[in-house]
Every structure is written in C-alpha cells, then in structure tokens.
mmCIF file of the N, C-alpha and C atoms, coordinates in Angstrom:
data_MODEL
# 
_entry.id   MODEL 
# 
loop_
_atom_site.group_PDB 
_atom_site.id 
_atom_site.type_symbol 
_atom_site.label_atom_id 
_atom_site.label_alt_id 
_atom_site.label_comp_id 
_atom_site.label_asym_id 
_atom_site.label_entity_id 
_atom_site.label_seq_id 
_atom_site.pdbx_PDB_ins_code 
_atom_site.Cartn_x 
_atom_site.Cartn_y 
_atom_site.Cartn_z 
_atom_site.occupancy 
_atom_site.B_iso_or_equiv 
_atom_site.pdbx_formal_charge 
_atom_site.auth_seq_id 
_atom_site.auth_comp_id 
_atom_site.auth_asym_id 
_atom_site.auth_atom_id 
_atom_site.pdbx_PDB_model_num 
ATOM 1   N N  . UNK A 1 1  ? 6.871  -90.324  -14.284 1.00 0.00 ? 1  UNK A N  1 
ATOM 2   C CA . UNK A 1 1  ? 6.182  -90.171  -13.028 1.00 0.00 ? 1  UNK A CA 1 
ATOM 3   C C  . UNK A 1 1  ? 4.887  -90.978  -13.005 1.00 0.00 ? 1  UNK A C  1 
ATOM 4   N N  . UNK A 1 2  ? 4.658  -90.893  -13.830 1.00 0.00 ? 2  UNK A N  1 
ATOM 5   C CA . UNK A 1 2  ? 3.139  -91.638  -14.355 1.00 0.00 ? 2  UNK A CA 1 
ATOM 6   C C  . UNK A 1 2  ? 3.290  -93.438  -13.808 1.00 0.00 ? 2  UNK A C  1 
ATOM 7   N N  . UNK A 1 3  ? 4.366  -93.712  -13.641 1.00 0.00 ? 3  UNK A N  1 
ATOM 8   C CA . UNK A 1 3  ? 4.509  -95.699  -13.448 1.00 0.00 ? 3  UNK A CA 1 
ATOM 9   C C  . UNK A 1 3  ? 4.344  -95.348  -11.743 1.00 0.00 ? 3  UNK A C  1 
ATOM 10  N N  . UNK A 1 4  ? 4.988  -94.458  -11.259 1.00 0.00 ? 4  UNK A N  1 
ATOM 11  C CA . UNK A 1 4  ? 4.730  -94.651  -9.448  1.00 0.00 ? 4  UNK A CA 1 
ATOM 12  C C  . UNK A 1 4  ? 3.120  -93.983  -9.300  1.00 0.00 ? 4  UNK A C  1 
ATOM 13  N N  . UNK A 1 5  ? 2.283  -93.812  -9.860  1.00 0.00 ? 5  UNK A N  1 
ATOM 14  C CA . UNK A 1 5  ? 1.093  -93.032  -9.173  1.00 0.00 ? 5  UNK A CA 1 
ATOM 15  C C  . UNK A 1 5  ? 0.354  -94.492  -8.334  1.00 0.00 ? 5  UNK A C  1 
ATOM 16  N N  . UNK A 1 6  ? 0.574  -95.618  -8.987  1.00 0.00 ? 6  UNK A N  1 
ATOM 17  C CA . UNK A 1 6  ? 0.443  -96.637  -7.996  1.00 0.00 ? 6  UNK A CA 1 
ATOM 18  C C  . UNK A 1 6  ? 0.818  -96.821  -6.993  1.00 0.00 ? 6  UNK A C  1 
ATOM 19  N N  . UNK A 1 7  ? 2.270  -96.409  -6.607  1.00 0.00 ? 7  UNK A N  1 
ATOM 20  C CA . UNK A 1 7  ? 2.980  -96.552  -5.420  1.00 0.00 ? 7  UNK A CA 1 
ATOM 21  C C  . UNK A 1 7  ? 4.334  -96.374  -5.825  1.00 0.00 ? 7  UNK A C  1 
ATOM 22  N N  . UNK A 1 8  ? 4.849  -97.025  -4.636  1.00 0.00 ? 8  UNK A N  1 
ATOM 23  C CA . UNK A 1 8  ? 6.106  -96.898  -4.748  1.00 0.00 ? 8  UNK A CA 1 
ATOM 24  C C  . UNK A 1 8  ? 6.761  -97.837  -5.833  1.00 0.00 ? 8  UNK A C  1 
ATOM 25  N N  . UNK A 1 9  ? 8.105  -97.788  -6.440  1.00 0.00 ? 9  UNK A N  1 
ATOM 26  C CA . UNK A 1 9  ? 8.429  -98.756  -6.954  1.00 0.00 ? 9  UNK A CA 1 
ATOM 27  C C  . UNK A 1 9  ? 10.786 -97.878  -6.717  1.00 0.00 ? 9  UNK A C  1 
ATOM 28  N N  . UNK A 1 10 ? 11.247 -99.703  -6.652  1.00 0.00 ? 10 UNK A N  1 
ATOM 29  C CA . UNK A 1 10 ? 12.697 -99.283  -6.567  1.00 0.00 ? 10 UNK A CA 1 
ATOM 30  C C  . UNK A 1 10 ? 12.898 -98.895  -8.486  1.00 0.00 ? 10 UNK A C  1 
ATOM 31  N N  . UNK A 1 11 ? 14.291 -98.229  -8.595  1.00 0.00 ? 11 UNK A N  1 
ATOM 32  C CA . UNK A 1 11 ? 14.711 -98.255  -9.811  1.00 0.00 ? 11 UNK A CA 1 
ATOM 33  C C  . UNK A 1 11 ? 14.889 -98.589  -10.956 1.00 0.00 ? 11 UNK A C  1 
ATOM 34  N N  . UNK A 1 12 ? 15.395 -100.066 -10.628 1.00 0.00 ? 12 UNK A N  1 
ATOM 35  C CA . UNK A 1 12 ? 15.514 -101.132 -11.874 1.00 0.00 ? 12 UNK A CA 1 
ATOM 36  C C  . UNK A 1 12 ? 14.012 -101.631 -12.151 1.00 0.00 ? 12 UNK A C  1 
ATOM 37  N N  . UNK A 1 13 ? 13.069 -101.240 -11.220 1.00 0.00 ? 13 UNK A N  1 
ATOM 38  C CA . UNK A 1 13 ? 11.547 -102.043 -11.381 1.00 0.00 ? 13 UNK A CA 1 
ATOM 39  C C  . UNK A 1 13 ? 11.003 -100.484 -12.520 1.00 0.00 ? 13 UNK A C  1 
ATOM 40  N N  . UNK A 1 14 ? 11.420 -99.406  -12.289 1.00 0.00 ? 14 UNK A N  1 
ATOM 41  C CA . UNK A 1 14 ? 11.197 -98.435  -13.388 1.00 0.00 ? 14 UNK A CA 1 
ATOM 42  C C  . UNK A 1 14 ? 11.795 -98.672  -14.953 1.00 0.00 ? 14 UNK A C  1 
ATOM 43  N N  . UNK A 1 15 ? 12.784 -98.972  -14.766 1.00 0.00 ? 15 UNK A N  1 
ATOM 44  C CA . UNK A 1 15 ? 13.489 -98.844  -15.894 1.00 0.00 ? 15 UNK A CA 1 
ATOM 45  C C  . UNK A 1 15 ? 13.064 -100.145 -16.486 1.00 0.00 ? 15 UNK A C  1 
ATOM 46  N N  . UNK A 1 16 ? 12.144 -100.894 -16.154 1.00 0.00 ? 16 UNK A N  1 
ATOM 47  C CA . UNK A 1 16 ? 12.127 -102.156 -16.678 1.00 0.00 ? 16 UNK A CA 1 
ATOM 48  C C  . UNK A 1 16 ? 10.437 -101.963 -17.244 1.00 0.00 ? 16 UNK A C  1 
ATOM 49  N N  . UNK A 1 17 ? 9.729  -101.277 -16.187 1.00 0.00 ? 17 UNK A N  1 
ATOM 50  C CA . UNK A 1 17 ? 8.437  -101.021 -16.864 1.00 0.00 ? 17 UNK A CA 1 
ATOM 51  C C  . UNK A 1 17 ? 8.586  -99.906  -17.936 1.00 0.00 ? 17 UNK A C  1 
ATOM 52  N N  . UNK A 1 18 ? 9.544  -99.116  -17.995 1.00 0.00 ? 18 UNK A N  1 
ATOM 53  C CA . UNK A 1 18 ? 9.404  -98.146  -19.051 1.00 0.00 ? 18 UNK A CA 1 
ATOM 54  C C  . UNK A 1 18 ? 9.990  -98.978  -19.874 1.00 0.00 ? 18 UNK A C  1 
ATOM 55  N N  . UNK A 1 19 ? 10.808 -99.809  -19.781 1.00 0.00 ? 19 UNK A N  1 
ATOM 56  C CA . UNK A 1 19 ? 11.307 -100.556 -21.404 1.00 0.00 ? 19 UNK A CA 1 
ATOM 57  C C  . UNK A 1 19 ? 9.977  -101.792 -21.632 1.00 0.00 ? 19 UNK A C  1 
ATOM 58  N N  . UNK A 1 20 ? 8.931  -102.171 -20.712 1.00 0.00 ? 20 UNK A N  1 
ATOM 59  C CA . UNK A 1 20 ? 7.990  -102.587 -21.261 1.00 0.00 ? 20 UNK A CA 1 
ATOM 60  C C  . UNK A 1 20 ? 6.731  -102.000 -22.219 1.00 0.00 ? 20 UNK A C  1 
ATOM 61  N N  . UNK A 1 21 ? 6.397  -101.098 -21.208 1.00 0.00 ? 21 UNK A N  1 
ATOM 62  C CA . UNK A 1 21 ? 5.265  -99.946  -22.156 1.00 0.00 ? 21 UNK A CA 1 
ATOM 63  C C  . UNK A 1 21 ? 5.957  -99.186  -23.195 1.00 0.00 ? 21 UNK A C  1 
ATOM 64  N N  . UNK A 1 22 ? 6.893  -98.286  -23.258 1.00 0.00 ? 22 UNK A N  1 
ATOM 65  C CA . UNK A 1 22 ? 7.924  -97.529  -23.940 1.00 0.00 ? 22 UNK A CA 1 
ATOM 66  C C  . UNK A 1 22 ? 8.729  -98.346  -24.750 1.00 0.00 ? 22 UNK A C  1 
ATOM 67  N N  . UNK A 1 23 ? 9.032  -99.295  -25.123 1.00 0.00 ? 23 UNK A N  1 
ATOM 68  C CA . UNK A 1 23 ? 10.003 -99.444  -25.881 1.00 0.00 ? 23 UNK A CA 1 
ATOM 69  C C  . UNK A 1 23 ? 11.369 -98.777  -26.531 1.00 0.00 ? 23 UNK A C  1 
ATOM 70  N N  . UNK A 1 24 ? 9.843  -97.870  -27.028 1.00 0.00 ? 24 UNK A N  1 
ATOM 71  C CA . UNK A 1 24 ? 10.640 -97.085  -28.531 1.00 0.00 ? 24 UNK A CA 1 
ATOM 72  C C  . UNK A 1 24 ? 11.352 -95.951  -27.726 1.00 0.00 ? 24 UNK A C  1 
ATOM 73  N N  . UNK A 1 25 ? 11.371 -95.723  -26.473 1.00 0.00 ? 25 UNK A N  1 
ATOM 74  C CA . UNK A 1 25 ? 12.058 -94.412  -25.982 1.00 0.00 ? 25 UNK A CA 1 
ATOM 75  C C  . UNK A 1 25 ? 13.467 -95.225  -25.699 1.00 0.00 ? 25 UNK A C  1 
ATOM 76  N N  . UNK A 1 26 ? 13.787 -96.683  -25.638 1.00 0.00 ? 26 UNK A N  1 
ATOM 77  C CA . UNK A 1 26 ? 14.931 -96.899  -25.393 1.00 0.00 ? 26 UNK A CA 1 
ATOM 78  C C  . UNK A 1 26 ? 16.056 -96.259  -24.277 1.00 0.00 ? 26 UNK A C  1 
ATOM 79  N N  . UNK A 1 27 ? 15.441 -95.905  -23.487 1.00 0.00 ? 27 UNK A N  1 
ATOM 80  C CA . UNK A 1 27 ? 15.673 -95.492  -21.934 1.00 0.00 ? 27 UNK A CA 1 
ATOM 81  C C  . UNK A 1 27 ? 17.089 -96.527  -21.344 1.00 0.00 ? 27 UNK A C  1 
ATOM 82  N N  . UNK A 1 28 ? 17.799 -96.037  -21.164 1.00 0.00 ? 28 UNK A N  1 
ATOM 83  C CA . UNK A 1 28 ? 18.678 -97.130  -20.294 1.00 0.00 ? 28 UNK A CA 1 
ATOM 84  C C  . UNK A 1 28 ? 18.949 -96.539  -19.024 1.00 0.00 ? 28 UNK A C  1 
ATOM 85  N N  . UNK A 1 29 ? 19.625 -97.688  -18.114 1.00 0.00 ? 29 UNK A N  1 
ATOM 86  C CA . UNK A 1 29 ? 19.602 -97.063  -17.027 1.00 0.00 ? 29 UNK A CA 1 
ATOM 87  C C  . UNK A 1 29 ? 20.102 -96.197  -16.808 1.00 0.00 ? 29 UNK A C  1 
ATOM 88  N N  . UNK A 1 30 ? 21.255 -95.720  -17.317 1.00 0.00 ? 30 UNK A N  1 
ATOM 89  C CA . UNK A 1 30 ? 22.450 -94.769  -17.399 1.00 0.00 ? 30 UNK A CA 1 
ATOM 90  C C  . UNK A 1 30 ? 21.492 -93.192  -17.455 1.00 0.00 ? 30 UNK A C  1 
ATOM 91  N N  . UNK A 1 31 ? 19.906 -93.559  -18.372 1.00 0.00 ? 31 UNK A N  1 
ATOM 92  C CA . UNK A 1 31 ? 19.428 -92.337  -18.201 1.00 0.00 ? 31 UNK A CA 1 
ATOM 93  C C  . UNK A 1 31 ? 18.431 -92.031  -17.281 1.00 0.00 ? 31 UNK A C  1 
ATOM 94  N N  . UNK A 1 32 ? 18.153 -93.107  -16.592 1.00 0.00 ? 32 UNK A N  1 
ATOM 95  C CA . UNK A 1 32 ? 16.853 -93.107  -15.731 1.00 0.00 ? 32 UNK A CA 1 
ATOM 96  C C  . UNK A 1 32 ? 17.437 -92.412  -14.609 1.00 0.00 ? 32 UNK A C  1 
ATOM 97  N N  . UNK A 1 33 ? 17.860 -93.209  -13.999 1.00 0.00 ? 33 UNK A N  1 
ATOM 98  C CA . UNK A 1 33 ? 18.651 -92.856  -12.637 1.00 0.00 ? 33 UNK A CA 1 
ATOM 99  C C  . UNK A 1 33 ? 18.858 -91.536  -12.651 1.00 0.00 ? 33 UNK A C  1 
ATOM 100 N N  . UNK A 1 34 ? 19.973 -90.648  -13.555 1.00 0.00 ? 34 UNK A N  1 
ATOM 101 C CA . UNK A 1 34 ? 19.903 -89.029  -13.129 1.00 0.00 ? 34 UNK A CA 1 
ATOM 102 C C  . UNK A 1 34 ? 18.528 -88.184  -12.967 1.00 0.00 ? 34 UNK A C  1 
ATOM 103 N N  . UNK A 1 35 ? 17.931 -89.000  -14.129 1.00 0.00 ? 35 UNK A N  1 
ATOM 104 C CA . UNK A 1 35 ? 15.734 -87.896  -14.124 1.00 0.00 ? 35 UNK A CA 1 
ATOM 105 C C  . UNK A 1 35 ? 15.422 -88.661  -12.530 1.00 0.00 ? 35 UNK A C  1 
ATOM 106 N N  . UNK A 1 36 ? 15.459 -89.501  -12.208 1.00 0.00 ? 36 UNK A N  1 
ATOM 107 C CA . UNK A 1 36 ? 14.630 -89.901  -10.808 1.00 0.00 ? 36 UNK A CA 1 
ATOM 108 C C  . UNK A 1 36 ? 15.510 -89.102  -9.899  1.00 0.00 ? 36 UNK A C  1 
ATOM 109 N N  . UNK A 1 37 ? 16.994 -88.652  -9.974  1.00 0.00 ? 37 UNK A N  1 
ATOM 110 C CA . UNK A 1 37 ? 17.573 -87.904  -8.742  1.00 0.00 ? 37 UNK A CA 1 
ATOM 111 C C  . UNK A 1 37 ? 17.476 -86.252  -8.930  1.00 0.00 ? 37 UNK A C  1 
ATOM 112 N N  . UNK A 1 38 ? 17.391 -85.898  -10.460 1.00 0.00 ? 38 UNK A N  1 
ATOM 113 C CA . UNK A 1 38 ? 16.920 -84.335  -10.532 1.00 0.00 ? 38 UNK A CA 1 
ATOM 114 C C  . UNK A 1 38 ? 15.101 -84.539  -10.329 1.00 0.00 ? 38 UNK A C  1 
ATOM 115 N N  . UNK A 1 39 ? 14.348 -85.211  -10.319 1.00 0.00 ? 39 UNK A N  1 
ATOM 116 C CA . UNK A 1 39 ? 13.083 -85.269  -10.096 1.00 0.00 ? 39 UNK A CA 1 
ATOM 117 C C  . UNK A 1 39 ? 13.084 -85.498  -8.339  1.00 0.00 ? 39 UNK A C  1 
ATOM 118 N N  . UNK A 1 40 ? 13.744 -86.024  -7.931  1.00 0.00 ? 40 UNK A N  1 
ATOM 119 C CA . UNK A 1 40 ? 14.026 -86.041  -6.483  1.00 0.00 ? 40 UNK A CA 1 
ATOM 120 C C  . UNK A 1 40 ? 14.848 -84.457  -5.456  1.00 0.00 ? 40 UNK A C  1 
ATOM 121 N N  . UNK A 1 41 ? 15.569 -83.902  -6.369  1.00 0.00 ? 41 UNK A N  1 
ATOM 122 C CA . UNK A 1 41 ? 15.828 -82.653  -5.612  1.00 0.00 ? 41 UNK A CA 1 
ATOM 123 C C  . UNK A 1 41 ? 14.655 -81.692  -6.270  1.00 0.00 ? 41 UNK A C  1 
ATOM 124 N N  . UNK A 1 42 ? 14.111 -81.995  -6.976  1.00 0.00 ? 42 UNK A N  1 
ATOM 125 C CA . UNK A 1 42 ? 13.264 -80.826  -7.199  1.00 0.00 ? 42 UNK A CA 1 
ATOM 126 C C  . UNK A 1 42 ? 11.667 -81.019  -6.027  1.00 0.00 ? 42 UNK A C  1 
ATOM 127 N N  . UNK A 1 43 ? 11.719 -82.313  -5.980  1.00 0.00 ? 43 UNK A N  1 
ATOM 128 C CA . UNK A 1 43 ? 10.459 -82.316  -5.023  1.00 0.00 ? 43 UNK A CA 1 
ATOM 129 C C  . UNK A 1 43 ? 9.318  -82.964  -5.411  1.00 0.00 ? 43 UNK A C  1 
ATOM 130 N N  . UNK A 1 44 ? 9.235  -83.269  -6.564  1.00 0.00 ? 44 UNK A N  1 
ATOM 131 C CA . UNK A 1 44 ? 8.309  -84.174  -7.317  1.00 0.00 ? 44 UNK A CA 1 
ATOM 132 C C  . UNK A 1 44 ? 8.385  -85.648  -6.567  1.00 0.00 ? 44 UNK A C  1 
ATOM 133 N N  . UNK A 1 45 ? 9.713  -86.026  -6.418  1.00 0.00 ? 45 UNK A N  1 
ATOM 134 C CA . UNK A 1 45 ? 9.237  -87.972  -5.769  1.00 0.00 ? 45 UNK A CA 1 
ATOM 135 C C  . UNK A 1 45 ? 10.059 -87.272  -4.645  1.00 0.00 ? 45 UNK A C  1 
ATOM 136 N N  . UNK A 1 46 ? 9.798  -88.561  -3.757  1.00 0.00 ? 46 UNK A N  1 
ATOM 137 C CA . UNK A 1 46 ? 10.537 -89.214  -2.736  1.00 0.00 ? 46 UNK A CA 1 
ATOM 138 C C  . UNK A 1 46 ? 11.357 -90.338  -2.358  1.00 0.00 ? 46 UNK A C  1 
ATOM 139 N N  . UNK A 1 47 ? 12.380 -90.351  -1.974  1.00 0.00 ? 47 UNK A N  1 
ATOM 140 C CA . UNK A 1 47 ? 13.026 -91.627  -2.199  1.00 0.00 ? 47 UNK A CA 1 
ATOM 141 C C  . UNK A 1 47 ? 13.647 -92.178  -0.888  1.00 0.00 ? 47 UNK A C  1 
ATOM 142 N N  . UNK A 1 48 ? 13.363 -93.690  -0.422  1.00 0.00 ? 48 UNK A N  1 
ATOM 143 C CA . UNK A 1 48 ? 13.638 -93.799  0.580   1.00 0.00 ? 48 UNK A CA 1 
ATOM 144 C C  . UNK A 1 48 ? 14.436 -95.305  0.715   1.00 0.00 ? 48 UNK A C  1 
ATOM 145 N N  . UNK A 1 49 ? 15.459 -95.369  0.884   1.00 0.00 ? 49 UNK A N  1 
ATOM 146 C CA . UNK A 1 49 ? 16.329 -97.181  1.338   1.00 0.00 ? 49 UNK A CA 1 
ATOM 147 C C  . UNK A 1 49 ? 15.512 -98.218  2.094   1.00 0.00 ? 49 UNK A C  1 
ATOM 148 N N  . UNK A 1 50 ? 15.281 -99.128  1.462   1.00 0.00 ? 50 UNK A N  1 
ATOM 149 C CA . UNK A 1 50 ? 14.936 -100.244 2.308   1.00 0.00 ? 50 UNK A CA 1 
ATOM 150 C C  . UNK A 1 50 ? 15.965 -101.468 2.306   1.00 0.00 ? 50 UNK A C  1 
ATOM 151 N N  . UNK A 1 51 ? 16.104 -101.549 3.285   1.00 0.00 ? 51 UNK A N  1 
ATOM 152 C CA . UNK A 1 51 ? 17.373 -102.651 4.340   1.00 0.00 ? 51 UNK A CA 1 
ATOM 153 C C  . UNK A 1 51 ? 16.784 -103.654 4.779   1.00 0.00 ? 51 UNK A C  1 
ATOM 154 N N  . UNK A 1 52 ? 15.462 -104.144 4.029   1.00 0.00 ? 52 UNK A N  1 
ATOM 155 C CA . UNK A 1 52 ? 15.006 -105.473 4.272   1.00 0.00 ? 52 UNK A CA 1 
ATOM 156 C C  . UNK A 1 52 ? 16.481 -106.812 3.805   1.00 0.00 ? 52 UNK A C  1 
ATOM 157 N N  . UNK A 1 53 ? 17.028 -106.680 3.120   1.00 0.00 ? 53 UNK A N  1 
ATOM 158 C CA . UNK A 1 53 ? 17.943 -107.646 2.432   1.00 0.00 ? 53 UNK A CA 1 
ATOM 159 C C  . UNK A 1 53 ? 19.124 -106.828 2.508   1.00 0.00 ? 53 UNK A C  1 
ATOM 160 N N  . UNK A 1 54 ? 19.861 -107.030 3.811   1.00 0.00 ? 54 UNK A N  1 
ATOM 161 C CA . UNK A 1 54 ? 21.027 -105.984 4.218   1.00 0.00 ? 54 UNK A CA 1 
ATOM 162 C C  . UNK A 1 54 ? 22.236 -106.280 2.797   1.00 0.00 ? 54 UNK A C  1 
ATOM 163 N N  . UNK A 1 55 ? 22.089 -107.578 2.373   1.00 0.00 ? 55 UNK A N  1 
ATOM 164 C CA . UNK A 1 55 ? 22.906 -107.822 0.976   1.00 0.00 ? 55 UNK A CA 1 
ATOM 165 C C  . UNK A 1 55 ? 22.585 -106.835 -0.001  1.00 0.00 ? 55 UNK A C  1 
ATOM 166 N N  . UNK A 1 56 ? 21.377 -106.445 -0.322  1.00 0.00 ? 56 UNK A N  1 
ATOM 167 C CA . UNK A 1 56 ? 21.042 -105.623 -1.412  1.00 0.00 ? 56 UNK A CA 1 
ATOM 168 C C  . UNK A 1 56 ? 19.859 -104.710 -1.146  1.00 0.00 ? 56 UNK A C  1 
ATOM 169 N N  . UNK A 1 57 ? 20.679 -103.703 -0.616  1.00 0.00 ? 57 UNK A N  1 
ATOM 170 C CA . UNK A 1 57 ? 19.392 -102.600 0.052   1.00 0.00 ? 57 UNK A CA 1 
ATOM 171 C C  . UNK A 1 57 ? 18.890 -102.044 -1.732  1.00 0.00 ? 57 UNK A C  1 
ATOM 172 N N  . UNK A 1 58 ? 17.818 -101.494 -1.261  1.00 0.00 ? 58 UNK A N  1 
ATOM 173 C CA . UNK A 1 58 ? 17.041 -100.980 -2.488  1.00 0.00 ? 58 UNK A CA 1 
ATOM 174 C C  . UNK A 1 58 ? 16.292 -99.524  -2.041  1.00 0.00 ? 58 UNK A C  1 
ATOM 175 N N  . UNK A 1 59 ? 16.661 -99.000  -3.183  1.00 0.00 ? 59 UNK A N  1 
ATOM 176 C CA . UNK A 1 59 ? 16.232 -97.152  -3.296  1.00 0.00 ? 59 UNK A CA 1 
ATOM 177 C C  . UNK A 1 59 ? 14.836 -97.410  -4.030  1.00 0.00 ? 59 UNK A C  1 
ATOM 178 N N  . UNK A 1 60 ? 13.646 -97.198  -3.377  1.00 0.00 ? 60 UNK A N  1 
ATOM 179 C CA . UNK A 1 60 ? 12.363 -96.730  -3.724  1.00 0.00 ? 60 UNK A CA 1 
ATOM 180 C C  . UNK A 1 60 ? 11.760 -95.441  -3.849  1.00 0.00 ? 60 UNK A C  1 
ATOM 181 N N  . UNK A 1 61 ? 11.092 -95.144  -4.929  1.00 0.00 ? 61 UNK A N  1 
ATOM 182 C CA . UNK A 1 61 ? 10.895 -93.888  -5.063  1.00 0.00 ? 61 UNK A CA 1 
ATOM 183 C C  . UNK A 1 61 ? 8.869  -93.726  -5.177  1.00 0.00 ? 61 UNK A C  1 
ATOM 184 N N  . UNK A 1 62 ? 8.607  -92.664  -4.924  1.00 0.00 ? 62 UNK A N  1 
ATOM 185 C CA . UNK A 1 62 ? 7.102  -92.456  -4.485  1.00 0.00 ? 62 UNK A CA 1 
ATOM 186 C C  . UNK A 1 62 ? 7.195  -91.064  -5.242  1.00 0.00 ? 62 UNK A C  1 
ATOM 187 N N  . UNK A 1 63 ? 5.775  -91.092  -5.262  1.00 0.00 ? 63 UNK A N  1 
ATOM 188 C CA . UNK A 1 63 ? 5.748  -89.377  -5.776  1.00 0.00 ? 63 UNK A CA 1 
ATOM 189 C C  . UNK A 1 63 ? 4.996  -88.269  -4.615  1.00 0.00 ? 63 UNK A C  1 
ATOM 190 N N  . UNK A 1 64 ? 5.732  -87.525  -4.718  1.00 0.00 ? 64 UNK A N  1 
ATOM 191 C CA . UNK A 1 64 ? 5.396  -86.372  -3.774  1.00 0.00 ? 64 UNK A CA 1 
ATOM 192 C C  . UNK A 1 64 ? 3.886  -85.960  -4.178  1.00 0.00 ? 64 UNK A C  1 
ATOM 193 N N  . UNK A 1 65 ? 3.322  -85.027  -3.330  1.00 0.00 ? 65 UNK A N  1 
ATOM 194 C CA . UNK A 1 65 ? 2.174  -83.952  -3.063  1.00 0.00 ? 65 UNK A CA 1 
ATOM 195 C C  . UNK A 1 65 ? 2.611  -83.491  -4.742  1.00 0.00 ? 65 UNK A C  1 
ATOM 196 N N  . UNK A 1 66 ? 3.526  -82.717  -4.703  1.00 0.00 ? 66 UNK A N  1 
ATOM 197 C CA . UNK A 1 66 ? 3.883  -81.707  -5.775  1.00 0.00 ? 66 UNK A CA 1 
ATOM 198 C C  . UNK A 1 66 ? 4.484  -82.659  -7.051  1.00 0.00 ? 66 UNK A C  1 
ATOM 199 N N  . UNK A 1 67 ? 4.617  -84.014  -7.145  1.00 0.00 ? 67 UNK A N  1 
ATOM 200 C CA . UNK A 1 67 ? 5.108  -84.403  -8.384  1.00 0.00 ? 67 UNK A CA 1 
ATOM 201 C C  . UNK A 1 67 ? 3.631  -85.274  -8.749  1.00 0.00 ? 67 UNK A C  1 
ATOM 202 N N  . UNK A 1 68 ? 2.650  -85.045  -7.960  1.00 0.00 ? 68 UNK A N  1 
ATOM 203 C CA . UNK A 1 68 ? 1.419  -86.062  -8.376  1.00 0.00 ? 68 UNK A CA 1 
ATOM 204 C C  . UNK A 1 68 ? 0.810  -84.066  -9.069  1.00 0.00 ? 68 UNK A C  1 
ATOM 205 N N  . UNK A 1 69 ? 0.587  -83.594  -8.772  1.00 0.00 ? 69 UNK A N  1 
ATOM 206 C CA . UNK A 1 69 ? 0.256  -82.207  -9.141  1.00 0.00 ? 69 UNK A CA 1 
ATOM 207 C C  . UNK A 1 69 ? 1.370  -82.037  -10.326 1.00 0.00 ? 69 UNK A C  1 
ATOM 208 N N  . UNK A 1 70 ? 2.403  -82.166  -10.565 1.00 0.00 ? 70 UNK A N  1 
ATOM 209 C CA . UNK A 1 70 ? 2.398  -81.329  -11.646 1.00 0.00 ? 70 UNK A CA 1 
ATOM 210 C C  . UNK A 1 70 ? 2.688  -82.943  -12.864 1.00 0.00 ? 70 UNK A C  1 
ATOM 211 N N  . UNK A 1 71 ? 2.208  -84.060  -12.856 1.00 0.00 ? 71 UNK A N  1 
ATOM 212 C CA . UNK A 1 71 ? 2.084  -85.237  -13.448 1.00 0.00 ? 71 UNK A CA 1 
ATOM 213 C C  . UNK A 1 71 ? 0.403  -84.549  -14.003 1.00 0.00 ? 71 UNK A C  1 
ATOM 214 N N  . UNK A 1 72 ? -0.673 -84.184  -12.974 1.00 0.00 ? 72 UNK A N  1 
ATOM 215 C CA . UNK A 1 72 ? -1.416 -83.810  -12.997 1.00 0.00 ? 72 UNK A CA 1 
ATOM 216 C C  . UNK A 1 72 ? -1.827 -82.774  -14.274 1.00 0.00 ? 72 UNK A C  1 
ATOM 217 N N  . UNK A 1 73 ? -1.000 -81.927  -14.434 1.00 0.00 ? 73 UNK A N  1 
ATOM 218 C CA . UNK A 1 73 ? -0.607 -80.964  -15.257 1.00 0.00 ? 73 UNK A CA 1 
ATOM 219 C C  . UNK A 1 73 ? 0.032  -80.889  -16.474 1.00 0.00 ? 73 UNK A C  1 
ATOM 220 N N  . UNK A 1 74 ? 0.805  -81.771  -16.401 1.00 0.00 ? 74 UNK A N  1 
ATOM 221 C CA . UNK A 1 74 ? 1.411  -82.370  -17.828 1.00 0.00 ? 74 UNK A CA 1 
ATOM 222 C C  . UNK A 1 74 ? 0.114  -82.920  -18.575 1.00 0.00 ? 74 UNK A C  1 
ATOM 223 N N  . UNK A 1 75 ? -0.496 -83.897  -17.820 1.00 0.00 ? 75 UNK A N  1 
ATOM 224 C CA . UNK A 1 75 ? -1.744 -85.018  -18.843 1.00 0.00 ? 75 UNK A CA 1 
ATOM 225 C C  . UNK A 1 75 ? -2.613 -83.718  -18.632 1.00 0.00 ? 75 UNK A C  1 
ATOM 226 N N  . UNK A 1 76 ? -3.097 -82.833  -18.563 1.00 0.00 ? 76 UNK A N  1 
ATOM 227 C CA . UNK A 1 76 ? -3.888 -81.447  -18.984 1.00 0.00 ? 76 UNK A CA 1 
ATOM 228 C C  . UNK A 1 76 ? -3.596 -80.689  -20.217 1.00 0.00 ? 76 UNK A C  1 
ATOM 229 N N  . UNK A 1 77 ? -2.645 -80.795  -20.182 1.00 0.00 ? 77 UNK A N  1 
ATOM 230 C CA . UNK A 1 77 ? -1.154 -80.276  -21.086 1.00 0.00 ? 77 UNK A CA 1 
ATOM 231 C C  . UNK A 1 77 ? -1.574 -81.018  -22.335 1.00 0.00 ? 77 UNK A C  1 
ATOM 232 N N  . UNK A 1 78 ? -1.116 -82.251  -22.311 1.00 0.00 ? 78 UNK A N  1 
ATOM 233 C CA . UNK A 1 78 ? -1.591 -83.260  -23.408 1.00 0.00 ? 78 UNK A CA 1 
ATOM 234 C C  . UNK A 1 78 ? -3.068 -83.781  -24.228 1.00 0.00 ? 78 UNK A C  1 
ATOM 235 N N  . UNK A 1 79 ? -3.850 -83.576  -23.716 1.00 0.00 ? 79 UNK A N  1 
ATOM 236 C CA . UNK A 1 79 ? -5.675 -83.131  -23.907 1.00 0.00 ? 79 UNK A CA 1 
ATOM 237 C C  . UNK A 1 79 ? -5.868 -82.652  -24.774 1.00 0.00 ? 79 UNK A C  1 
# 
C-alpha cells in the first residue's frame, strides 16, 4: 500500500516497483494481483479502468480513506 500513497498507479507499474525496492520478497505477478483485489473488496484501495488506449485499457489502483489509515497503522505498528 505504501507505493500508491503517491497516487495512483496501474498493476504491472506495482509489481515492477516492488521488484525494484523489494527484491528479496520476489513477488510475481501471479501474487500481486489477488492482494490488490482482496485489498480492493475490503476497502483499503480503489480501482478504476482507464480507456485512454481502447487497445490496452489499464486497471489503476489508489488508496482509499480507510487503506491510507490503516497503512497508517501498520508503520505505528513497526516503530
């Protein structure tokens, strides 16, 4: 949650900054994608299609009221 507090960002732009900073967690997409859609029904992000490039629409995700609060809470957690 911590890579969108900047903004928004689509999927593959996640999974690509977590294999930059992260390495060692070795994340593939196969695992990203389900945490961004159970982090998405729970209410933490938001996710919305953009149809700028009707060839290759793209799923962007933002963080909610309640996923910047409990991101909030985790790094409290960690302190």
């Amino acid at each position: 949650m911590a890579l969108l507090v900047r903004g928004r960002a689509y999927g593959y732009e996640l999974v690509k900054r977590l294999d930059e900073y992260a390495s060692f967690l070795a994340l593939k997409q196969g695992t990203v994608y389900p945490l961004l859609r159970r982090m998405e029904q729970r209410g933490l992000l938001r996710a919305e299609w953009d149809y700028t490039n009707p060839a290759k629409p793209m799923k962007y995700y933002q963080l909610t009221d309640d996923g910047s609060e409990a991101l909030r809470k985790m790094c409290e957690i960690c302190r």
